[in-house]
N, C-alpha and C positions, 0 to 999 in steps of 0.2 A: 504494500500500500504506500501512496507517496504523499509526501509532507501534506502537498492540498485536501489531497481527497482525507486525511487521518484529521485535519483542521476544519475541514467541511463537513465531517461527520461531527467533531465535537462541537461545533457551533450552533449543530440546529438544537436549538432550546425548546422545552414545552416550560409553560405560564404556571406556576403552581400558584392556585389562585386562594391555598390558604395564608401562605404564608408572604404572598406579595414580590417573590423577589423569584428572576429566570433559571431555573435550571436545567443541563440536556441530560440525554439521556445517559450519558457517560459522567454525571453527579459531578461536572464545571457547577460554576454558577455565576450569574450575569452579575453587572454591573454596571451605574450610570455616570457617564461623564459630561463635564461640559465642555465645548470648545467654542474656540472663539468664530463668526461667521465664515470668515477669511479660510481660516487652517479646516470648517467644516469642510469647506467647499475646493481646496486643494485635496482634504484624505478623498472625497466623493470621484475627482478629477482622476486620482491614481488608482484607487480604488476598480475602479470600470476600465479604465487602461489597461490592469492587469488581471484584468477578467473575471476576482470577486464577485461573488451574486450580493453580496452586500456590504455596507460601509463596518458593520460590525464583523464578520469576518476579517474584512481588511486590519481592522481595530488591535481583532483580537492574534493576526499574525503580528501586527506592531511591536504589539507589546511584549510576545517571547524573542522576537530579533532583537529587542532592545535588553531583557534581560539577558540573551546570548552575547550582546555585543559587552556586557556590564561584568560579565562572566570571563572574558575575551577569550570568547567563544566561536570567534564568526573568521569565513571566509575572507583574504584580502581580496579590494576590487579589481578589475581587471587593472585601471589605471593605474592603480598602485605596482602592481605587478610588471605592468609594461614598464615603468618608470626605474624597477627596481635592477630589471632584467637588461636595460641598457645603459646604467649603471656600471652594472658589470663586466657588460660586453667592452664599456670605454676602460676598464680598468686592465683589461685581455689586452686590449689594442695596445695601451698603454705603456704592458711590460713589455710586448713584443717590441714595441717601438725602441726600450730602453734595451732590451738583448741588442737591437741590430746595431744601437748609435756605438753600445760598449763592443761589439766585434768589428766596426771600421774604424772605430781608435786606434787600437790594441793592433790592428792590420797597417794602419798610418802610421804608427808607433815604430812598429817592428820593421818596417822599409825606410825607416827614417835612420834607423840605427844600423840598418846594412847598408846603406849606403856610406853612412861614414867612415865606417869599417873598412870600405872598400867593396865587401862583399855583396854582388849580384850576379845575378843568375844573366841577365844580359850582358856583361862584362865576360861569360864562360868563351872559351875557344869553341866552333863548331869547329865538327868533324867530318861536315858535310851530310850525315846521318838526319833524318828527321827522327826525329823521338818524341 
């Protein structure tokens, strides 16, 4: 069963009309909030975007994502990820960048000091031989 439909089942409430207050059938029990018009009519906007049959539904996943996130609990977002993950990538570039600068030093270096030496392989006698 997946997160929806286990939060769609527990959502649908029957009215217990002695004691006033929602319960479902899985012994949740409702409760009433107030919001402001604005933040009603934003939850109502995302709510139906994300295809909720109702604003309480939508309410009642809010507020375990919130307790999960309180918990730190939760999924990172994509962008977080993407952001975290090229990061990385420049830090790879990075060293690669720094291997290659320290082996044409190290190469300038070392022809720098054969040279004074005297030492080079083009200064060698051919022998007419390719090799």
């Amino acid at each position: 069963m997946t997160a929806r439909q286990e939060l769609k089942k527990r959502t649908q409430s029957v009215r217990d009309t002695k004691k006033g207050s929602t319960q479902s059938s899985s012994g949740r029990q409702g409760m009433f909030i107030r919001l402001d018009p604005d933040d009603k009519q934003r939850a109502e906007y995302w709510a139906d975007k994300r295809g909720f049959s109702s604003l309480n539904e939508y309410v009642a996943e809010a507020v375990v994502e919130k307790i999960r996130r309180e918990n730190l609990d939760y999924d990172l977002p994509t962008l977080e990820i993407a952001r975290l993950n090229e990061l990385v990538d420049q830090i790879a570039a990075l060293a690669t960048n720094s291997a290659n600068l320290e082996r044409v030093v190290t190469t300038g270096f070392d022809s720098l000091i054969g040279l004074t030496r005297g030492d080079n392989y083009l200064l060698d006698d051919e022998d007419g031989e390719l090799a």
